[in-house]
C-alpha positions, 0 to 999 in steps of 0.5 A, a space after each residue: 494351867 489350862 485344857 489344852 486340846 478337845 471339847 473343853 480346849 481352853 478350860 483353866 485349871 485349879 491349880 495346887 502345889 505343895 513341896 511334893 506337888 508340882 503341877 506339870 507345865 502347859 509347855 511339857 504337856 503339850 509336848 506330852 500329848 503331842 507325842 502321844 498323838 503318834 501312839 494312841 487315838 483317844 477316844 474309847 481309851 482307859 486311863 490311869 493318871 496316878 500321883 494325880 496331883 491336880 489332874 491335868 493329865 486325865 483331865 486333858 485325855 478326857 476332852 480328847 476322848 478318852 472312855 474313863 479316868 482313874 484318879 489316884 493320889 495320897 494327898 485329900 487335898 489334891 483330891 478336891 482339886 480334882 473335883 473342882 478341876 472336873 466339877 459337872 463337866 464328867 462323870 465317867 471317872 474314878 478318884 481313890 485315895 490309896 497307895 500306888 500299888 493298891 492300884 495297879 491290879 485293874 489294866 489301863 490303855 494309858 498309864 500316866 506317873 508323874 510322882 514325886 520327883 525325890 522318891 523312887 515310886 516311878 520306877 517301883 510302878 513302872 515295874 508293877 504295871 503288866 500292860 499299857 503305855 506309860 508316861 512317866 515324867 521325872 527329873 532325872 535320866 532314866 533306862 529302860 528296855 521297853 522305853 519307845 520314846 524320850 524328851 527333855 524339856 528343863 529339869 523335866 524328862 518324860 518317856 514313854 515305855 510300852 507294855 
């Protein structure tokens, strides 16, 4: 895993797995983040990167930019690497250890849900969220009214829901 675009373009990642983590791949978000070329301009952006895992999603929108990340994730484990993955490199983040909905009170510019894929929290979030555009990857078809776009890359499927 690897930074792939912006001021730390290159930069590898730790990488952590678990049997419900499962780090997203370079080629999936690439794709993502081409994709969100078309509907956001990084820089200034809040960002929520919930079921965090390794971080990659936030890790990606802040050397593109992006004003501050939320991290969130269950699993300490996880958490750790997330530090390591942002070390001294930036500071204008935030990392909790909650439930999901503990943290979808506070409004974000972009939203990224990758959980994980056996469980039902995607569409639960995706109902709480009032505002912002939201990434959810899952491994499974999905509706929506509000979804603006949709791809399929192997087992992974990721939309993109406007609120």
């Amino acid at each position: 895993m690897r930074i792939i675009a912006g001021t730390h373009r290159g930069k590898k990642l730790v990488e952590y797995y678990t049997p419900t983590t499962r780090p997203t791949t370079d080629r999936v978000k690439e794709n993502v983040f081409n994709l969100l070329a078309n509907y956001v301009d990084f820089h200034g952006l809040r960002v929520l990167d919930l079921f965090a895992g390794t971080g990659a999603y936030g890790i990606e929108c802040l050397s593109r930019g992006a004003a501050f990340v939320h991290f969130n994730d269950l699993d300490g484990a996880a958490l750790q690497v997330i530090k390591k993955n942002l070390g001294q490199t930036w500071h204008n983040y935030r990392s909790t250890q909650k439930d999901f909905t503990a943290v979808l009170s506070e409004n974000y510019d972009l939203i990224f849900l990758d959980p994980p894929y056996d469980s039902n929290f995607g569409p639960s979030a995706i109902d709480k969220i009032k505002h912002g555009l939201i990434v959810f990857e899952t491994d499974r078809e999905f509706t929506h009214t509000q979804i603006i776009a949709a791809r399929h890359y192997g087992r992974t499927w990721i939309y993109l829901i406007q609120k």
